[in-house]
C-alpha positions in Angstrom: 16.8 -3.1 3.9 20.6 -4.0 3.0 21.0 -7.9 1.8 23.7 -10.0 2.8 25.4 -11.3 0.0 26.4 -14.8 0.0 30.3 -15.1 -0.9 30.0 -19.0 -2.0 27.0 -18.5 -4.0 28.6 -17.2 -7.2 26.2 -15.9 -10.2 24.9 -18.7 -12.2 24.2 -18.3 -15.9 19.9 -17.2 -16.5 17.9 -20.1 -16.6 17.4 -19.0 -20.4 20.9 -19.3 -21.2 21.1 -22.7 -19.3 20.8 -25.8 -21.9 19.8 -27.9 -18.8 18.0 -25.7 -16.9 14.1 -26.6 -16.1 11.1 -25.7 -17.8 9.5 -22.5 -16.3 6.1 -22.5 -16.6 4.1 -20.9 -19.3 3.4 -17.1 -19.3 -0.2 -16.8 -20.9 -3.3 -19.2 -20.5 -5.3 -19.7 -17.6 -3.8 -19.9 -13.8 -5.3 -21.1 -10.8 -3.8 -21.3 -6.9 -5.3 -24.7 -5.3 -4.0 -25.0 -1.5 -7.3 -25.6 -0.5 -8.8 -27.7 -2.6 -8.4 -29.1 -5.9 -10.6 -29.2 -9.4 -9.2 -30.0 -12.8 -11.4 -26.9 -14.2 -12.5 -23.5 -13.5 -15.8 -23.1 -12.3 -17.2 -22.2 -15.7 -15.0 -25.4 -17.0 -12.5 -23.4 -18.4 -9.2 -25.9 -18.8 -6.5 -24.8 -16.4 -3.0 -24.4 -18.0 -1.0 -23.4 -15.0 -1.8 -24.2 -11.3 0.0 -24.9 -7.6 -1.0 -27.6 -5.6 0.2 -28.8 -2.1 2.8 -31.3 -1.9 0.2 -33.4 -1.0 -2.2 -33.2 -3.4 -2.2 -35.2 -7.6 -0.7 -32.9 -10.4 -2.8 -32.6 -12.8 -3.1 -33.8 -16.1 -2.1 -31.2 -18.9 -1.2 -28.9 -17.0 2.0 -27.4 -15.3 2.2 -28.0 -12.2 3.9 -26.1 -9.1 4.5 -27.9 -5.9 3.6 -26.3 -2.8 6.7 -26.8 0.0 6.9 -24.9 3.2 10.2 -24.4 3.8 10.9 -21.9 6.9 7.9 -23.2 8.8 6.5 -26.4 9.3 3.6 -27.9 8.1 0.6 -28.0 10.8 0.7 -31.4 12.7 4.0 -31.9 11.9 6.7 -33.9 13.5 10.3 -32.1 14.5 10.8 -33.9 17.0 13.6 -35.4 16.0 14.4 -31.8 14.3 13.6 -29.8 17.3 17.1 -28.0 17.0 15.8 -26.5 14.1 12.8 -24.9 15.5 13.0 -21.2 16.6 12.5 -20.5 20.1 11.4 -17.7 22.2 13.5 -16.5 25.4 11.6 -19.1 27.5 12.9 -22.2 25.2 9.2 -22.4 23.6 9.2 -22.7 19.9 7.7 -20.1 18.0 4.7 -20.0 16.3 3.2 -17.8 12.9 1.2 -15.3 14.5 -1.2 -15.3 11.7 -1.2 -18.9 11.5 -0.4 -20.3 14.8 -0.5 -24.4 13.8 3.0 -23.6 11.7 6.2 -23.4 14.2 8.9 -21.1 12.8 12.3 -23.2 11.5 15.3 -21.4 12.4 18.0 -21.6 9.3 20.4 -19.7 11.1 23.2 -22.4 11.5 24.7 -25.3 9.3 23.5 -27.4 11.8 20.1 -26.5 11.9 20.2 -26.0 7.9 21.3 -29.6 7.6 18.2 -30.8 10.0 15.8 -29.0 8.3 17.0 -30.5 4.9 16.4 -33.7 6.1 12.9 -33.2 6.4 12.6 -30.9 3.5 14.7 -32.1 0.7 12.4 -35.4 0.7 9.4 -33.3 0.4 10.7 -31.9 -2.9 12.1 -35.0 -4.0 8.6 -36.8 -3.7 6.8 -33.4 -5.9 9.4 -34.4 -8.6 8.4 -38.3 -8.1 4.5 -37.3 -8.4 4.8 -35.5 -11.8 5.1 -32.3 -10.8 7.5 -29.4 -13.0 8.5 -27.0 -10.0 8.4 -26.2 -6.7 7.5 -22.9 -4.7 9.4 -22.5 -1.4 6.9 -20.7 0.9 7.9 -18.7 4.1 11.5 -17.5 2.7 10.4 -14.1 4.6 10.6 -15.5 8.1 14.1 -13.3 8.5 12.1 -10.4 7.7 9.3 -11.1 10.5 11.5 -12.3 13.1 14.6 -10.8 14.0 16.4 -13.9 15.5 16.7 -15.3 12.5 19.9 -14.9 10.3 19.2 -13.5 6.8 22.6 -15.2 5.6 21.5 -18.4 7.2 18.1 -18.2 5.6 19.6 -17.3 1.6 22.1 -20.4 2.2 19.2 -22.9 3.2 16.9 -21.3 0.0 19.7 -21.8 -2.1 20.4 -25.7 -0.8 16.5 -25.8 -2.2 17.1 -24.8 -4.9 20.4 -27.2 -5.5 17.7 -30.1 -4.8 15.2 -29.0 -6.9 17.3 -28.9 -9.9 19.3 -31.8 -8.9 15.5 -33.3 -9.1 15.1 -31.9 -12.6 12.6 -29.4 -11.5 12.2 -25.5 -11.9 11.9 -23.1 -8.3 10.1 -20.1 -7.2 11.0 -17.6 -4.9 7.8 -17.1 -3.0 7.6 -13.3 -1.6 10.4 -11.5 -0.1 10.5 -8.2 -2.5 13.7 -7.1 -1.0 15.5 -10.8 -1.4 14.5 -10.5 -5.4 17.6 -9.6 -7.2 19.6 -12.3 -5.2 17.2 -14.8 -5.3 17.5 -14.9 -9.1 20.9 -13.5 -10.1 22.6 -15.2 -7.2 20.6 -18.2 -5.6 19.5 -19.5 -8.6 15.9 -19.3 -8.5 13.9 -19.7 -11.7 10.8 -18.1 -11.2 8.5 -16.3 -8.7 5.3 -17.2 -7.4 3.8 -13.9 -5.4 1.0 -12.6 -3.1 -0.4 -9.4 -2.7 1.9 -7.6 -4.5 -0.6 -5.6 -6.4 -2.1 -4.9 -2.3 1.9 -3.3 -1.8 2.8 -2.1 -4.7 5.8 -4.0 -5.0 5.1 -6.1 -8.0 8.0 -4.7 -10.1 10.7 -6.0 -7.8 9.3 -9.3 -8.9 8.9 -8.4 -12.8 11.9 -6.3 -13.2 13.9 -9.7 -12.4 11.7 -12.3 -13.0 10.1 -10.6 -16.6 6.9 -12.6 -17.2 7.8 -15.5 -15.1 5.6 -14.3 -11.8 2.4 -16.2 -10.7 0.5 -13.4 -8.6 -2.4 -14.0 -6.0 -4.4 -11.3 -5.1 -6.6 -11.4 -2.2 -10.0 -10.2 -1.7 -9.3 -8.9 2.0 -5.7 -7.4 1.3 -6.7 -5.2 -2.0 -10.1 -3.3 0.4 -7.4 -2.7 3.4 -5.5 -1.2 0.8 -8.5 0.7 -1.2 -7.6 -1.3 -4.1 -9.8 -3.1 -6.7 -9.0 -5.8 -8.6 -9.3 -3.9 -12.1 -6.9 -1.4 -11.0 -4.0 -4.4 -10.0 -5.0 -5.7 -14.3 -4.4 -2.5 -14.9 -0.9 -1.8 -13.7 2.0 -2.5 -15.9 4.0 -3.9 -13.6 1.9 -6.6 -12.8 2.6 -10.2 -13.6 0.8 -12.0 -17.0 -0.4 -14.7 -15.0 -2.7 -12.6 -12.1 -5.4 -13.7 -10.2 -8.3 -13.1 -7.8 -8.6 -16.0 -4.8 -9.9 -16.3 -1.4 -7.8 -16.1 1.3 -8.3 -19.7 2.2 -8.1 -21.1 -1.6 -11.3 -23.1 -0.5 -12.5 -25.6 -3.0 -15.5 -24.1 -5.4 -18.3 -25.9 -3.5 -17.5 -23.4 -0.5 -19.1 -20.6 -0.5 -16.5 -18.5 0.1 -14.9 -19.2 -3.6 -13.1 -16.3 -5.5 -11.6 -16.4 -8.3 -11.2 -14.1 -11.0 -8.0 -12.9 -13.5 -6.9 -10.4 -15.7 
């Protein structure tokens, strides 16, 4: 798929090259992905050096920390009403929802308009992750233009890269979070810092992240994703393309009282 290059985003220098530029987070220790629940150690107690947390959730101490924002879908039990321009809707006027997860409505960055609503929401939500502690965000949902073709792919790229103008503006690094195809643009032209990534090991696609990125890529694999793909774990450690940082979670990043815990890295 051809990207849509945006004419006013120019090439900024590499965040390496950058004197001001954010800190990106550490390429060796130990990871963790905590959307579900929280813990300040492994299971085993081993100290965590790197780990994402929901917006809503503590940083935590020691460590650095990555922000969870959704960014092209709303939260569940959130209010647009006073943003409803900005939700996509079907050809009955119904706003559409994430058929895989059907409590997030689909935001629709297709015009300045609706860009500028959704920024009102959003841009506090990354201002209060820089006000908590934490050192970066990770947009999530930037593939919406991918999964539904309403949306404008220029429109999308100008609203990821007004992310990431607030998150440095906030003194804090940003991740592209999936989109494989959008890679190369998202760094060399958008500004993104870093990439946080799911199941690329599942699609074989983890170089489009590491060939730009180098060894600043957070990868989740999931348990579910890897059999439907007749992958194990070892053999995602074992590709060269993979990301430093890779682990092993549950789909639902449950706490590790659930039974349904998984973790496990290379």
């Amino acid at each position: 798929m051809s990207l849509i290059l945006l004419a006013a985003c120019g090439s900024p220098a590499s965040p390496a090259a950058d004197d001001t530029a954010p800190d990106l987070p550490p390429t060796d220790g130990v990871f963790d992905y905590q959307l579900g629940g929280t813990a300040d150690h492994l299971s085993d107690g081993t100290r965590i050096d790197v780990v994402a947390r929901d917006a809503t959730a503590a940083p935590l101490d020691g460590a650095y920390n990555v922000c969870y924002v959704n960014g092209f879908q709303t939260q569940p039990d959130a209010d647009w009403s006073e943003h409803a321009s900005a939700l996509l809707r079907d050809a009955s006027g119904k706003p559409v929802r994430d058929p895989d997860w059907p409590d997030e409505l689909i935001l629709d960055p297709s015009t300045a308009s609706a860009r500028e609503a959704i920024l009102e929401v959003v841009a506090p939500i990354i201002s209060d992750c820089a006000d908590a502690g934490f050192d970066a965000v990770e947009i999530d949902n930037l593939d919406t233009w991918t999964r539904f073709d309403a949306i404008s792919q220029e429109g999308a790229l100008a609203l990821a890269e007004s992310y990431v103008s607030t998150a440095h503006d906030e003194g804090l690094a940003i991740a592209q979070k999936n989109a494989a195809e959008a890679a190369r643009p998202a760094h060399d032209d958008l500004g993104f810092d870093f990439a946080v990534v799911e199941e690329c090991g599942a699609y074989s696609e983890c170089a489009a992240y590491t060939d730009v990125y180098g060894s600043h890529v957070l990868q989740i694999e999931y348990p579910d994703s890897l059999a439907e793909a007749d992958i194990v774990f070892e053999a995602v450690c074992a590709d060269p393309a993979r990301a430093p940082l890779t682990i092993l979670r549950d789909r639902d990043l449950v706490g590790q009282s659930n039974p349904a815990y998984t973790y496990d890295a290379c």
